[in-house]
Legacy VTK file of the C-alpha trace (Angstrom):
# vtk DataFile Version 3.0
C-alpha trace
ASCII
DATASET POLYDATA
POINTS 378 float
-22.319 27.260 7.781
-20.703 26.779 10.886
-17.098 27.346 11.654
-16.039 23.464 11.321
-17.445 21.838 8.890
-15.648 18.545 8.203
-15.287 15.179 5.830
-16.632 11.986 7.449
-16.405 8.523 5.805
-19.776 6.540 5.408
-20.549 4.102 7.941
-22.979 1.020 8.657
-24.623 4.145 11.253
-25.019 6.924 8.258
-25.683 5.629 5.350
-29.642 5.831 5.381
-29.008 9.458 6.372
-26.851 10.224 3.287
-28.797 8.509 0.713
-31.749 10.663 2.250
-29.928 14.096 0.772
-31.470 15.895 -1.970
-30.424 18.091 -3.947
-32.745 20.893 -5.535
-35.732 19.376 -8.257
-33.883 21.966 -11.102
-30.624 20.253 -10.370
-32.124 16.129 -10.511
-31.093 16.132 -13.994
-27.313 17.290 -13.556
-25.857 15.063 -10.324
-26.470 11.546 -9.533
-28.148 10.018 -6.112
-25.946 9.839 -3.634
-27.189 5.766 -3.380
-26.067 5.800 -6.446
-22.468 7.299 -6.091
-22.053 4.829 -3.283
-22.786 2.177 -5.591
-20.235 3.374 -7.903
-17.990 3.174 -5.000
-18.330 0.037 -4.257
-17.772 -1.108 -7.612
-14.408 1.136 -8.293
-12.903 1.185 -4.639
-9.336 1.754 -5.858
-10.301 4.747 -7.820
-12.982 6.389 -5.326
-12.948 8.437 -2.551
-16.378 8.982 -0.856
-16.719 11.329 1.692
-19.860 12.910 4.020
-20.133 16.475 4.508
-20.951 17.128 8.429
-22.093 20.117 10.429
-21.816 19.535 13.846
-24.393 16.293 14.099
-25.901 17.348 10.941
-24.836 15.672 7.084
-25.585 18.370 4.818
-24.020 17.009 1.832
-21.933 14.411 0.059
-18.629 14.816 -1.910
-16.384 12.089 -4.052
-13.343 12.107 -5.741
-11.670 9.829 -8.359
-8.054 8.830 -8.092
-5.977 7.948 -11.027
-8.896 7.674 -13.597
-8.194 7.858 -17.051
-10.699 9.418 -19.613
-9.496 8.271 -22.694
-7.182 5.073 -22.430
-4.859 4.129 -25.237
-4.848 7.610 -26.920
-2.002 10.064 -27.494
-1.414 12.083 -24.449
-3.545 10.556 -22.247
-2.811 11.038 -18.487
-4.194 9.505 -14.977
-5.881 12.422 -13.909
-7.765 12.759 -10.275
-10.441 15.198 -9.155
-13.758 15.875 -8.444
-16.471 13.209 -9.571
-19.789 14.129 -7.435
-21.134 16.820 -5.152
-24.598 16.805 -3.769
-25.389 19.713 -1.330
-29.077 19.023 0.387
-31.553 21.912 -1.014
-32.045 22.636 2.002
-28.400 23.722 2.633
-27.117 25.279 -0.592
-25.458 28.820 -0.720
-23.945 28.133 2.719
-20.541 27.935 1.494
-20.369 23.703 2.185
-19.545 23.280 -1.833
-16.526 25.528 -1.478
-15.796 23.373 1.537
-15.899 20.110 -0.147
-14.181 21.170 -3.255
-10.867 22.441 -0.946
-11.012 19.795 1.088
-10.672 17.196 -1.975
-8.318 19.590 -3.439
-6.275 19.252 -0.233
-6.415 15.434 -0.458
-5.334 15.318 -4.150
-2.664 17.510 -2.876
-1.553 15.746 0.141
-1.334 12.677 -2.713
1.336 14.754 -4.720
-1.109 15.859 -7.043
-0.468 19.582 -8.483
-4.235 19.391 -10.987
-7.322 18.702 -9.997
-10.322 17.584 -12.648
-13.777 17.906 -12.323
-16.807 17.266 -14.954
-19.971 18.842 -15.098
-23.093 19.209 -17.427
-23.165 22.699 -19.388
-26.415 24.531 -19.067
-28.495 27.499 -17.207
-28.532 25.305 -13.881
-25.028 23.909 -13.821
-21.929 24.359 -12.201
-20.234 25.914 -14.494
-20.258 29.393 -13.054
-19.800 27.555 -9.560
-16.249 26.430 -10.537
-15.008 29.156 -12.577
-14.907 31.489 -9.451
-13.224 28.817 -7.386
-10.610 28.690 -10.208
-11.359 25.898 -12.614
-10.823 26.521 -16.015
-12.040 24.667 -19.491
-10.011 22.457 -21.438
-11.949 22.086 -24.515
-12.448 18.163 -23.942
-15.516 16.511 -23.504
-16.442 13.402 -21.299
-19.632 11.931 -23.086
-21.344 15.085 -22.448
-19.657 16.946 -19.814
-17.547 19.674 -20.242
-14.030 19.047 -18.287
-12.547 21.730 -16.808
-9.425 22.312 -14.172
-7.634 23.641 -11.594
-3.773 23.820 -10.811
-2.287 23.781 -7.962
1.222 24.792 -5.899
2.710 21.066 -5.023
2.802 21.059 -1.081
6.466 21.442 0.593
8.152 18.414 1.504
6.593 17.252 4.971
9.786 17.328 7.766
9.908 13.962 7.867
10.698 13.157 4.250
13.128 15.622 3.715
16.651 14.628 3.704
19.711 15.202 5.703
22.491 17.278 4.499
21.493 19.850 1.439
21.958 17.759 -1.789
18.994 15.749 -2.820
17.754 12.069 -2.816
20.360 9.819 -4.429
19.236 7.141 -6.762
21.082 4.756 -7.655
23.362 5.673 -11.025
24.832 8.197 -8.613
25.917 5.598 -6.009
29.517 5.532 -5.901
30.720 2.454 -7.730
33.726 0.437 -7.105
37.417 1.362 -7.069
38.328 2.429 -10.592
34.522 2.777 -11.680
33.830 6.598 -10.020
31.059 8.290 -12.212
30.491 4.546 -13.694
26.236 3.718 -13.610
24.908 1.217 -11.281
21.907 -0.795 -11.822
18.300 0.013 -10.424
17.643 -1.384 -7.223
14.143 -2.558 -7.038
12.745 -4.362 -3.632
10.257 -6.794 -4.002
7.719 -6.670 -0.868
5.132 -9.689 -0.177
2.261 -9.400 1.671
1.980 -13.232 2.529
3.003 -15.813 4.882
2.322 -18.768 2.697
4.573 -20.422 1.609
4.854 -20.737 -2.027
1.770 -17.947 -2.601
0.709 -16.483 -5.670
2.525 -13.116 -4.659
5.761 -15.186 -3.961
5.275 -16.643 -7.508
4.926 -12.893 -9.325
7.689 -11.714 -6.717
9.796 -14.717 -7.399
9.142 -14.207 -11.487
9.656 -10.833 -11.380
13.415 -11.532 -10.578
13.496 -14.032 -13.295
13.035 -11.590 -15.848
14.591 -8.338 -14.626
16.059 -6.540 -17.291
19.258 -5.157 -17.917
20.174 -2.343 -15.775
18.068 -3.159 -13.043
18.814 -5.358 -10.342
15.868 -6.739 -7.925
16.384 -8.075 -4.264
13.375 -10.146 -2.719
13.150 -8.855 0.707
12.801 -11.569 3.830
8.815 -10.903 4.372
6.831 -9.606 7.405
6.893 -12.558 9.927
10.116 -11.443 11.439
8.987 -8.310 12.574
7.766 -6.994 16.254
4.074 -6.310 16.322
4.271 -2.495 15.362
4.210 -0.065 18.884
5.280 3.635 18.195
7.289 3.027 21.664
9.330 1.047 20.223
9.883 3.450 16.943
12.919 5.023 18.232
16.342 4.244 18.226
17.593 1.298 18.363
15.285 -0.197 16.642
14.566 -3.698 16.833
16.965 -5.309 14.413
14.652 -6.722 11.750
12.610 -3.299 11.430
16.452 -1.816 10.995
16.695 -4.137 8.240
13.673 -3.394 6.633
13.764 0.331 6.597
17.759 -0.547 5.461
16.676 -2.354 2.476
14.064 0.412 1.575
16.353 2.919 2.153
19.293 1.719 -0.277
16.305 0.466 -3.092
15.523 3.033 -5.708
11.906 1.339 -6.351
9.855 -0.808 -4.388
7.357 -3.359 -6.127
4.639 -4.852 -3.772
2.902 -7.862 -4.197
0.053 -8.560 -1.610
-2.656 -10.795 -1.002
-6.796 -9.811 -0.064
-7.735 -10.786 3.201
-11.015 -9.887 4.468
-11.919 -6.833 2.011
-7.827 -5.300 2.869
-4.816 -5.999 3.935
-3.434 -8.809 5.605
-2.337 -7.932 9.476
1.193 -8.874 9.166
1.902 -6.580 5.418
-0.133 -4.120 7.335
2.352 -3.939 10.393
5.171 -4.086 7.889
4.229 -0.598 6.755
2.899 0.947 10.216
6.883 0.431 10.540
7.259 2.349 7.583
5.397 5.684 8.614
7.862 6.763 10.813
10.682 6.924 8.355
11.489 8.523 5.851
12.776 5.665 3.771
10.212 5.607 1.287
9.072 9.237 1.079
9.237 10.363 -2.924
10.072 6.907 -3.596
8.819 5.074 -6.808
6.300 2.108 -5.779
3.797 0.236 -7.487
1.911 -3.001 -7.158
1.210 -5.668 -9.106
-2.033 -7.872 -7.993
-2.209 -11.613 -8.681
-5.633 -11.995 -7.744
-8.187 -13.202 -10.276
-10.048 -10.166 -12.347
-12.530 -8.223 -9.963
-10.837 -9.450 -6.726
-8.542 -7.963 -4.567
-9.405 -4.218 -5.018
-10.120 -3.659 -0.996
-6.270 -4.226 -0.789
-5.444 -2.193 -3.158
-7.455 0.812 -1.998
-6.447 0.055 1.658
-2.494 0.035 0.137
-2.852 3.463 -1.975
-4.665 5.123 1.396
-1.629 3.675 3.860
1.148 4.350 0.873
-0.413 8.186 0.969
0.545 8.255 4.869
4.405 7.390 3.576
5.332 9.997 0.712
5.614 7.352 -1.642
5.189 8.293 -5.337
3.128 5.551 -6.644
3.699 4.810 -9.978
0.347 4.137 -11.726
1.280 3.008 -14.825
3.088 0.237 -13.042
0.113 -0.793 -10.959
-1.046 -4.026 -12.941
-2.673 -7.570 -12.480
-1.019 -10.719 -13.188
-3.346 -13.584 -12.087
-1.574 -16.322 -11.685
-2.348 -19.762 -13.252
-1.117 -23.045 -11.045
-0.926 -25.042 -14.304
1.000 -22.234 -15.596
3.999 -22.518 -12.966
6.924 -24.515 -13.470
8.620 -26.710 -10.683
11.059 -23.930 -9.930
7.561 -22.093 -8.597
8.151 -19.463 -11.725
5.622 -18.553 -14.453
5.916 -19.858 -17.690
3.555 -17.842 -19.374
5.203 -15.709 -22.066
2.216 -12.668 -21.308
2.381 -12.704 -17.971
6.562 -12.584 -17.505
6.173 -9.753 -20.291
3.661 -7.778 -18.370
6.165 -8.475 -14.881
9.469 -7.250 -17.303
7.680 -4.230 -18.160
6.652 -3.325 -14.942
10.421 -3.463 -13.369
11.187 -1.178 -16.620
9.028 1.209 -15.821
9.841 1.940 -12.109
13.054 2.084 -12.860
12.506 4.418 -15.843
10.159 6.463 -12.493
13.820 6.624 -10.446
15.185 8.225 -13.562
12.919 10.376 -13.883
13.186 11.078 -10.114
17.160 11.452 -10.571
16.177 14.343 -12.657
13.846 16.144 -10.562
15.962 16.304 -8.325
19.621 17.054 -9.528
22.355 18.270 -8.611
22.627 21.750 -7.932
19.117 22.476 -8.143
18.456 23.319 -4.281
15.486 20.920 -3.867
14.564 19.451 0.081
LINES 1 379
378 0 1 2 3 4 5 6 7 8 9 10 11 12 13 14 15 16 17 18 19 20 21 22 23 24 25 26 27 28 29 30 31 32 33 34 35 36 37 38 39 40 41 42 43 44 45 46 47 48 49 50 51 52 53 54 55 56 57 58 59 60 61 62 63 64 65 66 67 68 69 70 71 72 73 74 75 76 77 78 79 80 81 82 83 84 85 86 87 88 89 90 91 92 93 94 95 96 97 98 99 100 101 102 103 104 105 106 107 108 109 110 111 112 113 114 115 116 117 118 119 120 121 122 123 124 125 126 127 128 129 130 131 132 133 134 135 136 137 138 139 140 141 142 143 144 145 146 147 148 149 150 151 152 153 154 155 156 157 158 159 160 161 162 163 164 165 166 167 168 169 170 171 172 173 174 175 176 177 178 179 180 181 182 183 184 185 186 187 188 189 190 191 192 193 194 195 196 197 198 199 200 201 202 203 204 205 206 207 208 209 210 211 212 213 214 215 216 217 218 219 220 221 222 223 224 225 226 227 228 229 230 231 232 233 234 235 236 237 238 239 240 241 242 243 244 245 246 247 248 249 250 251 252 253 254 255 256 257 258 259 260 261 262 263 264 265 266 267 268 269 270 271 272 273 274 275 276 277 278 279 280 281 282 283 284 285 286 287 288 289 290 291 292 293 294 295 296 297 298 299 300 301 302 303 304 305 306 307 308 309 310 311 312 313 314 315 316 317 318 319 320 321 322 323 324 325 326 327 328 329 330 331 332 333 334 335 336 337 338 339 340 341 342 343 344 345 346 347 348 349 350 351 352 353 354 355 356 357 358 359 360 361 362 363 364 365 366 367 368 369 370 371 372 373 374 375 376 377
């Protein structure tokens, strides 16, 4: 191995390179085809992370991780976990050190995402992994994923990057330690949640979730619709200093006194559209939303929609934000389902929206008591 190996992404120019890596004939039976990996890719692109291994011109292997996967949904105790789901070295380049490489470097991913675990699966026997892991620190759990063991591998969480740490030495506020008003010191204030759209339209689907949303807010949470991104300067990091131009002040304002955001976006052309994407290339050189709750909530139909999504957890990485998973849900929406007031009428669908506000605000909670008084966290 050289001295700089690295992780490309797969391209319209290497693809029919990758899919040509092979792996050794005793080892066919324990990892998939890389064709086939990017298949699964394709299919689950908010959960996978494909990668190329590269040696100087050379691909000498493949890696990809899962994000957020979980193996055993609607039992006890089940957790989103994310971590290793394939690794193909070419025969031809195996016991060069490249599967250390590609394991660390995933592991550095999961922890640049906040993770602190990461998971990996592997068939038992005389030619797997198994012994392969254990001395780069993974350890059994006793589970069982159809027939691979599952085994893993804790981490430190990384320090706080400069830019989201905050001024003074307390930590973050949320908002039940906002001051209240005269006479109420000490006295709880509501949850603020802002509600971001990613479209123009007027009268969209994601205006219509957005707009429900605040219909059914529950107690102790308060939501404020922000103004959208067609006010805003085409992003230019020239222009990223202060003062900034008054509607990006207003936008990093309202993030900055929210304790949650909830996005609601539109698909356009397999990602994001232009104008949500410049709202959060504003966002990147704050710290407004670092280790602040966010989720999403798509309104596109069943099997749509997920190149937004995975474009939206990749740029939301880039922020700090703490993405709340559980709160990550689709609400299609249904025109003959809308009243004249452009709010749903459904009874599922404004449950599913309630619950979602609930449980980001539940996240800042949980947030307030990371971080607490007195405990001495940046």
């Amino acid at each position: 191995m050289s001295s700089s190996p690295r992780l490309t992404s797969v391209t319209s120019d290497n693809v029919e390179e990758a899919c040509a890596l092979r792996v050794r004939p005793d080892q066919d039976g324990l990892v998939k085809p890389v064709a086939w990996s990017l298949a699964q890719a394709y299919a689950s692109p908010e959960t996978a992370w494909p990668r190329l291994i590269v040696d100087g011109e050379r691909i000498v292997g493949f890696v990809m991780a899962f994000l957020d996967v979980r193996f055993h949904p609607g039992q006890p105790g089940d957790r989103p976990r994310s971590g290793l789901w394939r690794l193909n070295i070419d025969a031809g380049q195996q016991a060069r050190g490249y599967g250390r490489f590609a394991v660390e470097a995933v592991n550095d991913e999961l922890r640049r995402r906040g993770q602190t675990r990461t998971t990996v699966t592997y068939v038992p026997g005389a030619h797997g992994p198994e012994e392969f892991y254990r001395k780069l620190g993974f350890r059994t759990t006793g589970e069982l994923s159809g027939d691979q063991v599952v085994a893993e591998l804790e981490q430190e969480p990384l320090p706080a990057p400069a830019r989201c740490r905050q001024s003074g030495t307390g930590p973050r506020r949320y908002g039940n330690e906002r001051p209240g008003p005269a006479g109420c010191a000490g006295m709880p204030t509501p949850r603020v949640i802002l509600l971001l759209s990613g479209s123009l339209r007027s009268g969209s689907s994601n205006e219509t979730v957005l707009r429900t949303a605040r219909a059914v807010t529950p107690t102790g949470v308060r939501t404020v619709l922000h103004e959208g991104p067609a006010a805003l300067p085409h992003f230019n990091p020239d222009d990223d200093v202060e003062p900034l131009p008054e509607p990006v002040a207003r936008l990093r304002a309202a993030i900055d006194a929210a304790d949650a955001l909830l996005i609601c976006t539109p698909e356009y052309a397999g990602t994001l559209p232009g104008a949500f994407k410049n709202l959060l290339d504003w966002t990147v050189g704050g710290t407004e939303i670092c280790d602040k709750p966010v989720a999403w909530v798509s309104a596109a139909a069943p099997g749509r929609g997920l190149g937004a999504e995975a474009t939206l957890r990749t740029v939301l990485g880039y922020t700090g934000a703490a993405v709340v998973v559980d709160a990550c849900v689709r609400v299609p929406v249904d025109r003959q389902a809308v009243g004249p007031d452009g709010i749903i009428t459904e009874a599922g669908a404004r449950e599913r929206l309630a619950k979602v506000l609930a449980v980001l605000a539940e996240s800042a909670s949980d947030a307030d008591s990371d971080t607490g008084a007195g405990a001495g966290t940046e």
